[in-house]
PASEBA-1860 file (N, C-alpha, C; in nm, 3 decimals):
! residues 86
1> XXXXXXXX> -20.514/-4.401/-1.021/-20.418/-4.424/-0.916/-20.376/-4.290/-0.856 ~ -20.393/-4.331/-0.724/-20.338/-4.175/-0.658/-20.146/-4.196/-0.599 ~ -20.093/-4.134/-0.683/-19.938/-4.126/-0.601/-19.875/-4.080/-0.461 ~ -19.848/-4.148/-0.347/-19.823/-4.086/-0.225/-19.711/-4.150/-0.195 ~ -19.592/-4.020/-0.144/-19.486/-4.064/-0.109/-19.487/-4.145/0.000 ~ -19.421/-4.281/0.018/-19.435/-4.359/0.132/-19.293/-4.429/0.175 ~ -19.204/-4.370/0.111/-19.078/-4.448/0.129/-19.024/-4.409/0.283 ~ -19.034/-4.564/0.351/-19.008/-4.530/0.533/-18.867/-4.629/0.523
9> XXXXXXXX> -18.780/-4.588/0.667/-18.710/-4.687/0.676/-18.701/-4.776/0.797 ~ -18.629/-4.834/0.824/-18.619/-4.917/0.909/-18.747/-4.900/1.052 ~ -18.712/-4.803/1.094/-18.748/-4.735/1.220/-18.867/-4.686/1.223 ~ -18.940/-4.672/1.123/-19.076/-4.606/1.122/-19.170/-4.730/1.094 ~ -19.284/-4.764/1.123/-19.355/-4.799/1.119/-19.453/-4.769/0.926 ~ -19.537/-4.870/0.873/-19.517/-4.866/0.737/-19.662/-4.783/0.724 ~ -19.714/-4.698/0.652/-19.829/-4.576/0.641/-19.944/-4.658/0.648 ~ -20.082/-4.635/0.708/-20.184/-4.730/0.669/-20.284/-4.587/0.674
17> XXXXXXXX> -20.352/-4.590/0.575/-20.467/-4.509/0.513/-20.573/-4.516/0.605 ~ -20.662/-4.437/0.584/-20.777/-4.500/0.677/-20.940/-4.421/0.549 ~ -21.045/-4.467/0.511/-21.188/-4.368/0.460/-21.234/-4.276/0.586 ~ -21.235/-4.211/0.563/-21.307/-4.072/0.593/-21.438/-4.141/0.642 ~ -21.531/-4.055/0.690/-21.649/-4.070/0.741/-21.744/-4.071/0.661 ~ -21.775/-4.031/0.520/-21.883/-4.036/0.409/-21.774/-4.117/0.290 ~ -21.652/-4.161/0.313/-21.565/-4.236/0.166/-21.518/-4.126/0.050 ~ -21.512/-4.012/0.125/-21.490/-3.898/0.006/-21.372/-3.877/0.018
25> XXXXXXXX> -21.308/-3.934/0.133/-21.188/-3.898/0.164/-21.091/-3.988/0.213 ~ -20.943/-3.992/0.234/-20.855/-4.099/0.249/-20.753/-3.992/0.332 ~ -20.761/-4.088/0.425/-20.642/-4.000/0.560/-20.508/-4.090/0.585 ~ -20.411/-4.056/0.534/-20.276/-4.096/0.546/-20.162/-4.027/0.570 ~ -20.122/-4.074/0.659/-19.934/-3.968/0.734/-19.837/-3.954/0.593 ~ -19.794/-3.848/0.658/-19.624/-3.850/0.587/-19.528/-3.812/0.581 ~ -19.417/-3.824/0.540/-19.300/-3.808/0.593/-19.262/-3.676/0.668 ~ -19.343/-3.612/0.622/-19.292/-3.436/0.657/-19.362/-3.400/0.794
33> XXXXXXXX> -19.400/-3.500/0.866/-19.502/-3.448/1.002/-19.696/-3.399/1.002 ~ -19.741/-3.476/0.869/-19.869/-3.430/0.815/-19.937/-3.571/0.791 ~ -20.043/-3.469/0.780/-20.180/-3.633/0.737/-20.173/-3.534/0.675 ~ -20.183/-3.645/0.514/-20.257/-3.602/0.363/-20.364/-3.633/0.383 ~ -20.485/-3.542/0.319/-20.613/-3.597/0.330/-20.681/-3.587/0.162 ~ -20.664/-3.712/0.078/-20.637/-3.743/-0.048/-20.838/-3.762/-0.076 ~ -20.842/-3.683/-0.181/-20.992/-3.632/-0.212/-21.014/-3.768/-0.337 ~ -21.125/-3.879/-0.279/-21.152/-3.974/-0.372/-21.198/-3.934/-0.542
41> XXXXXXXX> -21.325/-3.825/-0.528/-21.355/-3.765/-0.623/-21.242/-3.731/-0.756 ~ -21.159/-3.655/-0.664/-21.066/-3.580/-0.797/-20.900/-3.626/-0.802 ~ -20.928/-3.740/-0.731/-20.799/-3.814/-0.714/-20.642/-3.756/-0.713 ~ -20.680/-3.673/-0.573/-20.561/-3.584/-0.559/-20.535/-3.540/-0.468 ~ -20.458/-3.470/-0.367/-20.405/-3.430/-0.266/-20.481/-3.320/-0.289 ~ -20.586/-3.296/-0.173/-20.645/-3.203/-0.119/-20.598/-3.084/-0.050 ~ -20.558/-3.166/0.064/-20.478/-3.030/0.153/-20.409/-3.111/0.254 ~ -20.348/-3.069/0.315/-20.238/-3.173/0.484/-20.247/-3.100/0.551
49> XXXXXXXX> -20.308/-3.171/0.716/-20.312/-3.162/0.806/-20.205/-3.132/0.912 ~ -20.167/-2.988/0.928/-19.998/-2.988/0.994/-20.001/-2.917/1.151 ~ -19.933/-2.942/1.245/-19.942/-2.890/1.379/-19.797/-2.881/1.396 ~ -19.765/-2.757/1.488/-19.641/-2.735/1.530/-19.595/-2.793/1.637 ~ -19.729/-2.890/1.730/-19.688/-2.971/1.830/-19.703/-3.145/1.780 ~ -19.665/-3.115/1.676/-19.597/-3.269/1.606/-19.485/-3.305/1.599 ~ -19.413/-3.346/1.647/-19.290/-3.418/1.695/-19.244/-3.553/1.603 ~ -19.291/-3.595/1.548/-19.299/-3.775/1.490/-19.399/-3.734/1.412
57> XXXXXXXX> -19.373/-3.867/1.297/-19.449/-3.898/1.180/-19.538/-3.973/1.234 ~ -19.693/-3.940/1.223/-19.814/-3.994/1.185/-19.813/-4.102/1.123 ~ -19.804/-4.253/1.193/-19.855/-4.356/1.084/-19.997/-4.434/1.089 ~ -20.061/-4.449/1.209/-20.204/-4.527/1.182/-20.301/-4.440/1.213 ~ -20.382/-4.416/1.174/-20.502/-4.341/1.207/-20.647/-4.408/1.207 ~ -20.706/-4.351/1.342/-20.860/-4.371/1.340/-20.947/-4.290/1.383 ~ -21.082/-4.274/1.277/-21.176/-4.163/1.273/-21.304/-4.217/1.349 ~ -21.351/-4.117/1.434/-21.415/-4.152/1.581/-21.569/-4.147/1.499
65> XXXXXXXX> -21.618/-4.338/1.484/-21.731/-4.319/1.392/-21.850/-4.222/1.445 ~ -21.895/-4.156/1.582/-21.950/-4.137/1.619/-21.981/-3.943/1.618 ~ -21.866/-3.916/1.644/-21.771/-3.771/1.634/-21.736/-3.747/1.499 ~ -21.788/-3.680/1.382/-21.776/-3.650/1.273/-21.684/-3.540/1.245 ~ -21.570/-3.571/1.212/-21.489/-3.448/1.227/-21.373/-3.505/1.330 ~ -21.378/-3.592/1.434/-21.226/-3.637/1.500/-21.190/-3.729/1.423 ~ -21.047/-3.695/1.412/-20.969/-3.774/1.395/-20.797/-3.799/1.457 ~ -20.741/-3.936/1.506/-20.664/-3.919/1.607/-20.591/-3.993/1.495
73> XXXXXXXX> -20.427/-3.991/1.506/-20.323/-4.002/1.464/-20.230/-4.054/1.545 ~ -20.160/-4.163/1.564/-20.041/-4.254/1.626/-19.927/-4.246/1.567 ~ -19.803/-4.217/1.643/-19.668/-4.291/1.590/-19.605/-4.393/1.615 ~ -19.524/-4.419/1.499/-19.478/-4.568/1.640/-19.390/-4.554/1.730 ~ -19.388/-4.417/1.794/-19.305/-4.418/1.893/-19.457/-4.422/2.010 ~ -19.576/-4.411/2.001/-19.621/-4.404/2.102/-19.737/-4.273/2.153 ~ -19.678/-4.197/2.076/-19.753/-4.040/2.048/-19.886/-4.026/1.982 ~ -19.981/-4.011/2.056/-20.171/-4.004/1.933/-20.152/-3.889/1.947
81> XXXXXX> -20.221/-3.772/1.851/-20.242/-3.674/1.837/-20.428/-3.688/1.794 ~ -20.438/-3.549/1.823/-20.592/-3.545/1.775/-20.637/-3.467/1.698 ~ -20.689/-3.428/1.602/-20.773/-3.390/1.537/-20.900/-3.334/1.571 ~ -20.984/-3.245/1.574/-21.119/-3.153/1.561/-21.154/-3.097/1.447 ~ -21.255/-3.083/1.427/-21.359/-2.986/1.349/-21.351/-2.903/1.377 ~ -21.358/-2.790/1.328/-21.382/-2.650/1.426/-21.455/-2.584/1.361
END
């Protein structure tokens, strides 16, 4: 079992995970303005995804099957953010 803080309230919209592009990986928001990107292998918080033009918590995410490496991020206020490879 992997532990991830998820306690939202009223106003936020509830976290939904999304697999990575090969299943090695698990992309989920959180409270602090970040996507955790939770490593299946070693069942653990890898590293988080953080931008200073994040405004709102990250809750649904989807990875562009085509584009290996995007990934875009929604709040429920309305806000996608994007993600690159670089």
């Amino acid at each position: 079992m992997i532990s991830h803080y998820n306690h939202t309230n009223r106003w936020i919209s509830s976290f939904r995970g999304i697999w990575g592009w090969d299943d090695s990986y698990i992309y989920i928001g959180n409270m602090e303005r970040g996507v955790d990107v939770i490593s299946v292998a070693d069942k653990k918080l890898d590293f988080t995804l953080r931008s200073e033009h994040m405004t709102a918590i990250p809750c649904r995410f989807d990875a562009h099957q085509k584009e290996v490496g995007m990934l875009a991020g929604a709040t429920s206020g309305g806000q996608v953010y994007i993600w690159t490879a670089s």
